[in-house]
N, C-alpha and C positions, 0 to 999 in steps of 0.2 A: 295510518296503516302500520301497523306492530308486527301480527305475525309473516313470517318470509311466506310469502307463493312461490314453492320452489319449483310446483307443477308449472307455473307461465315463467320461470326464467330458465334461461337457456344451461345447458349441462358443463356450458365448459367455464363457469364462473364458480362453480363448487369442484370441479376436476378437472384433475389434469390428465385423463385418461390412460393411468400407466397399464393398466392391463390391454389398452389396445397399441398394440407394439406397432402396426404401420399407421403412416399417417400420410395426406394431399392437403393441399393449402392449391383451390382454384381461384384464378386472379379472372372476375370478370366482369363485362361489358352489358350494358343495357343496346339489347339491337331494337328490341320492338315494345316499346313501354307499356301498351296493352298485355301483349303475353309475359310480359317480364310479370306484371304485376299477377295476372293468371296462375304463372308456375309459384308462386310468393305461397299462394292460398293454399295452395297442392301440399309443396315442403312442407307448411305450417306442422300438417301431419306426421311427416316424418322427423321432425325436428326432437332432439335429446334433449326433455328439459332435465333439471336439476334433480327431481323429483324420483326420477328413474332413469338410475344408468342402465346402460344396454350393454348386451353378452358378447354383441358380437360388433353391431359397430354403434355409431356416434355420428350426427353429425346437425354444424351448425352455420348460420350464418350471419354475416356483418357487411355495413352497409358504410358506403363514403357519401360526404357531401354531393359529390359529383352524382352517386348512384340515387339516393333522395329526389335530384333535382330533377334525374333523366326520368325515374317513375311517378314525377307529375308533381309532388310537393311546392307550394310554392311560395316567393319570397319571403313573407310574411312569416308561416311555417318554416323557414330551413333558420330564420332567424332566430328559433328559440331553442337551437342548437345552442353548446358551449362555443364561446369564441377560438378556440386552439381549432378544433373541428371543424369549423367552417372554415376558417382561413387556410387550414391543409397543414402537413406535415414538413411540407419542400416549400411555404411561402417565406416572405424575407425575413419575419418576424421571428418567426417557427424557427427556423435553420438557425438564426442568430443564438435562444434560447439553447439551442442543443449541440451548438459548437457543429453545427455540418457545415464544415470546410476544407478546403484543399481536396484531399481524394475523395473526399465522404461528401463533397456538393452535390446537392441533387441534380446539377447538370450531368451526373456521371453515374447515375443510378437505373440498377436495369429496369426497374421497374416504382410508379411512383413521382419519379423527378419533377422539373420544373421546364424540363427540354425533351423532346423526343432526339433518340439519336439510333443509328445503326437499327438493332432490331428493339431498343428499351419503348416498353410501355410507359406513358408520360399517366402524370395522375389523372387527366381529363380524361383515361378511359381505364381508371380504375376503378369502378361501379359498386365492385362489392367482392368476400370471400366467401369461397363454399368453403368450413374444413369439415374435411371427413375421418374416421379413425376405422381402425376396423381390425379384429385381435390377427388376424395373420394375412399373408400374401394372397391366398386364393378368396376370400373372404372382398379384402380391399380392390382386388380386379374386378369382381365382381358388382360392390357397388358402387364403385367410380364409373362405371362400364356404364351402368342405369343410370345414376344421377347427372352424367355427361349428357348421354341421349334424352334425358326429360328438359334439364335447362335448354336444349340448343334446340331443340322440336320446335317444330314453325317458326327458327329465326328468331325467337324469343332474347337470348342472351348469346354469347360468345362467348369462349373461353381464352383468354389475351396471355394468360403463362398458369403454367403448371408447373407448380413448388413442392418438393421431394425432400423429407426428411427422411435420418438415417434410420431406420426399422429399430425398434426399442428393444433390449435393455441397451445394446450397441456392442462395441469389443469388451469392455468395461462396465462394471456397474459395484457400489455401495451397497447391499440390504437394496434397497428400492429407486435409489438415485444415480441417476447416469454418470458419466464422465465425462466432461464435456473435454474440446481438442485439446485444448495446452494442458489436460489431465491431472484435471482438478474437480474433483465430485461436487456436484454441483444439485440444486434445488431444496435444499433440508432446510433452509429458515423463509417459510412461507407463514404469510397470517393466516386465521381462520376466522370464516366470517359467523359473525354470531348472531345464531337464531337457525344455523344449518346441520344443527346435528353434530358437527365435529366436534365443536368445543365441549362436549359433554364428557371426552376422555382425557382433558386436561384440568388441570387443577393448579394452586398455590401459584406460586412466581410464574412459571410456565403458562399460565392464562391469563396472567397481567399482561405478560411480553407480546403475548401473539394473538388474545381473541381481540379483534377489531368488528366493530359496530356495524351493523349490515350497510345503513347507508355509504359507507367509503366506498364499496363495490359496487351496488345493487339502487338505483332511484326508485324515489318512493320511500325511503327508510330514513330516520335518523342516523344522521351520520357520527362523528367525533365530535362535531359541537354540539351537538342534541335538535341539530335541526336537517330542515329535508335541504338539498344536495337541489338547486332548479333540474325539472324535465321539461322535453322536449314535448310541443305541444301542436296538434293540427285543427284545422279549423275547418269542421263538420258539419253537417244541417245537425240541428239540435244539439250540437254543442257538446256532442259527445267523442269531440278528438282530445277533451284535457287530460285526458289517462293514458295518452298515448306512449308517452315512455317513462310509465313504471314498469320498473321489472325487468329495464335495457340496462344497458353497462355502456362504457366507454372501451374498446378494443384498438390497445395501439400495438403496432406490427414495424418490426427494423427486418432486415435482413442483416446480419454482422457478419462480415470477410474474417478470419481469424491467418494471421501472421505467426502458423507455429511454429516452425524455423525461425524465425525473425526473434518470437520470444526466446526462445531457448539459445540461440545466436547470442545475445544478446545477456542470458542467465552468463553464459560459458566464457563473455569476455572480462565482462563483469568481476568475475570470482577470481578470475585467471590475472587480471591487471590486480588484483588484489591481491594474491597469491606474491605475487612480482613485488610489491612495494616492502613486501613483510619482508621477502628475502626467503620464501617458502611455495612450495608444489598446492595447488591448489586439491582440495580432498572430493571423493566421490560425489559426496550428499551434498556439496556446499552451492551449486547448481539448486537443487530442489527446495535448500532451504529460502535461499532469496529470492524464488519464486514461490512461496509460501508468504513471505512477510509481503510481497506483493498484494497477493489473494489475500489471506488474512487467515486459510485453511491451509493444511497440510492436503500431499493428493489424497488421504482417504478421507478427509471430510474435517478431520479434527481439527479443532480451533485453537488457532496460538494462543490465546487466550486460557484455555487449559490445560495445553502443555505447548511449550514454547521452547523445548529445546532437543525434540526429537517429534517424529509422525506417532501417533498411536491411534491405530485402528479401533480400537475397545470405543474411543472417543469419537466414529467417524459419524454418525449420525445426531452430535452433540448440538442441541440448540437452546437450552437452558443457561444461558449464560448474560452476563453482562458488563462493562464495562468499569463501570466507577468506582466499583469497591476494591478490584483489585488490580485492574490496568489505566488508570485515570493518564500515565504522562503516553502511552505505547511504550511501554519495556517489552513486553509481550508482544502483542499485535499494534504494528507499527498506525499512527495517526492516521496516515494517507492509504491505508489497504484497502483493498477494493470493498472487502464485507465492511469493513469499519464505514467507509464512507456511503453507500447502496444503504448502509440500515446501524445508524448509531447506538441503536438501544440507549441508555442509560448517559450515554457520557458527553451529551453536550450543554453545559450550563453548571450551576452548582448544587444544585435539588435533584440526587438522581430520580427521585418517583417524580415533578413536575417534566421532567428531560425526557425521559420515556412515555410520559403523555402526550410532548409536542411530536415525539418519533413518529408516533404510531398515528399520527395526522397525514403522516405523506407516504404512507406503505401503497405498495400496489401486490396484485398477485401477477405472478408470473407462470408462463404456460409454454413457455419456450421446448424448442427440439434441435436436436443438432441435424447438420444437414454436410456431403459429403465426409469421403472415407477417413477413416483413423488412417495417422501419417505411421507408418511402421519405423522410420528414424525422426526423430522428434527435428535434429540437424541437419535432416537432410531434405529440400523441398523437392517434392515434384512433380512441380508445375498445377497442381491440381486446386481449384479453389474447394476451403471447406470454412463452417464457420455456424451460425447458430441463427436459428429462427426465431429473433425475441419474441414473445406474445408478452403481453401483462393487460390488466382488468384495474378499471380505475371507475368512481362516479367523475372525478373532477379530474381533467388530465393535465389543467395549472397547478394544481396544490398538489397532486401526488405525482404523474410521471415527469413531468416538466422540472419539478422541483429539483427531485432528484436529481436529475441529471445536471440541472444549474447550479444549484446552492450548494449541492453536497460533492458529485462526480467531479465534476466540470472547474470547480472554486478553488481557486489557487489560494485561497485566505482559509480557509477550511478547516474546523478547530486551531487555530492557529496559524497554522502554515503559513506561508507568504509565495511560494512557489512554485508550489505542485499543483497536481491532477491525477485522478484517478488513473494508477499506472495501468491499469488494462485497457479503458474506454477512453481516457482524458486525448483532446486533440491537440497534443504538444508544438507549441514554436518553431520556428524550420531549424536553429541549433539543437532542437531534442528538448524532450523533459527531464524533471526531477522527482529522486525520489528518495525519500530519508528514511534510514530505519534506528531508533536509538538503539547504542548498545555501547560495552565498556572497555575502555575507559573514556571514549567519544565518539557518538554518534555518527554514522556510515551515510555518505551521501554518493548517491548513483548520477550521473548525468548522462544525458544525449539519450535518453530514451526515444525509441522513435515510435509510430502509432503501431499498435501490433492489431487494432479494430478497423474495419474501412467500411461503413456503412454502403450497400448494396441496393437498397430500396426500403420503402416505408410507406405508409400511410396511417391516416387516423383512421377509423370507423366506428360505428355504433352498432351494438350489439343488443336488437329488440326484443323484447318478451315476444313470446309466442304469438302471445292476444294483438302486438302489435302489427303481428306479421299478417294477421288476418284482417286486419283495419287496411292497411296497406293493399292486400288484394282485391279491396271493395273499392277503391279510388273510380271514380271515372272521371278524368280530366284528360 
């Protein structure tokens, strides 16, 4: 299979619906696995593929091990699932991978975990997500209103939590990209999958760095090594369940606590004990800057990397860039920064075109929203949880999301390093993390960093073609 079926894959794997500014993430439960399976065939209809976005709203859905198992699929079948996905996102394997410890254990997750507790939904009755979009607030009451009353009509499904991001562009916004809480523009280096129409307005270096091969997203397709990505298969009279997940995706889902007092706390002691050693008042900017070598962007977007010793907006939507020819040691954008490490481009290895080819093996897309209010004193907390609804879209969620967050986020050895961790996401020791930035006449090292991320909830899920969703409604077991 060559060309993309963009009519049978689902819409939110080619967008990230900026034009529909609110958004619901339904967490739910299989109550009656006949009608669950019934309402499947219904939605098929209404489901956003890729093919055609919609004016007004959007909406998709993704399914867990757990929810597979409750609409009848059976052992045999859930087996030819990925193994990350069967074993769950909170299993002991999973969690170890991904550094969820201390606060971020899924025993302490509201939704997702490995323990039920107070009012948190445990993963065993995390079944599946509705997301819905929908361009403004009367619009989104509207059909949250319907698709609520359809899913829960005859005890079909349950709705176990209802997830609220913040209405889009938000207080803040870049040209098209949000501002996520520690106020840092956020989503401008995304891949694009090729064979979707996007890559057609890129060209030269800029489509080396970012068009990736349909299969990395999308099953059914050559991937980065020129081969098909295994799908998930059901076993049909005539034999006609082997196509069952072309055209699905792999849909991993965090909930992230964001610490923005805690970061900025943290910026402001930072600077200030430095300030003190010199024998000198610490200066305005010098807060944002070490929160920038952090990120690896200034807050408008602009990459240390192309300007490295002030913010420039001109540069806030810059993603044309790379690492080896002119920041190979981090004089610019420090080794361990958060973009550096999330997506290397160019500068791991000695061969930048070979180094940029192994990159773009473990890209994922991301479709994330921020969730609760902008803090109006970045210093001052209160009390309010806010933080950010990961999404990202992978075929393999060992070689791309998993990865990521192991070998590259997570990796204290990490080009180099010996010590650190991603200073934004990394799950630092109980004395605090580390974090280096070069500069002259010797290299500035930060210590006792503490987690400014606290993972909330999570799950894997699978995100099926259309076609699958209508195979799915045919079951009778």
């Amino acid at each position: 299979m060559s060309a993309f079926e963009r009519h049978d894959v689902q819409g939110l794997v080619v967008s990230g619906y900026g034009t529909m500014h609110q958004a619901r993430y339904l967490l739910m439960r299989v109550a009656d696995a006949g009608g669950a399976r019934r309402w499947l065939g219904a939605l098929a209809d209404r489901i956003t593929a890729s093919a055609v976005p919609e004016e007004r709203r959007c909406i998709n859905l993704a399914l867990t091990h757990a929810g597979l198992r409750a609409l009848g699929l059976e052992p045999g079948e859930l087996g030819t699932f990925s193994p990350p996905f069967q074993a769950g996102m909170a299993s002991g394997h999973r969690r170890r991978i991904l550094s969820d410890g201390g606060a971020s254990a899924p025993e302490l997750w509201d939704w997702g975990g490995s323990a039920p507790g107070h009012d948190a939904v445990p993963a065993a009755d995390v079944h599946a997500v509705l997301l819905v979009f929908a361009s403004d607030e009367e619009t989104m009451a509207e059909v949250e209103a319907a698709e609520t009353g359809a899913l829960t009509a005859g005890g079909a499904w349950q709705v176990v939590r209802r997830l609220v991001p913040e209405p889009l562009p938000g207080r803040l916004n870049v040209g098209k990209f949000g501002v996520e809480h520690f106020g840092f523009a956020d989503g401008m280096s995304q891949p694009v999958i090729r064979g979707s129409g996007q890559e057609e307005a890129l060209g030269g270096d800029e489509a080396r760095r970012s068009v990736i091969d349909t299969g990395e997203f999308v099953l059914g397709y050559p991937n980065g090594y020129g081969e098909l990505t295994p799908w998930p298969r059901l076993a049909l009279p005539g034999g006609g369940g082997g196509d069952f997940g072309r055209n699905g995706s792999y849909l991993v889902f965090r909930q992230l606590a964001q610490d923005v007092a805690g970061f900025w706390g943290y910026l402001r002691d930072a600077v200030s004990a430095e300030a003190a050693r010199a024998g000198a008042s610490p200066q305005p900017d010098d807060m944002v800057r070490l929160g920038a070598k952090m990120v690896g962007r200034w807050p408008s977007g602009a990459p240390l990397v192309r300007s490295w010793h002030r913010d420039d907006p001109d540069l806030g939507t810059d993603n044309a860039f790379g690492y080896a020819a002119v920041d190979p040691q981090g004089r610019r954008c420090p080794l361990g920064a958060h973009i550096r490490r999330s997506n290397p481009r160019d500068a791991l290895g000695d061969d930048p075109d070979e180094a940029l080819e192994l990159a773009n093996l473990h890209r994922i897309m991301r479709r994330g929203r921020v969730y609760g209010p902008g803090l109006d004193d970045p210093l001052e907390d209160d009390g309010k949880e806010r933080g950010l609804f990961f999404l990202c879209l992978n075929a393999n969620i060992e070689r791309q999301f998993e990865f990521v967050q192991h070998h590259w986020c997570n990796n204290e050895k990490f080009a180099g390093l010996y010590d650190e961790q991603d200073p934004l996401l990394g799950t630092p020791p109980e004395e605090g993390g580390v974090f280096s930035a070069p500069d002259t006449p010797y290299r500035r090292r930060y210590l006792g960093l503490p987690s400014f991320v606290t993972v909330r909830g999570g799950a894997y899920f699978f995100l099926p073609g259309i076609r699958a969703l209508r195979t799915l409604a045919t079951l009778d077991r």
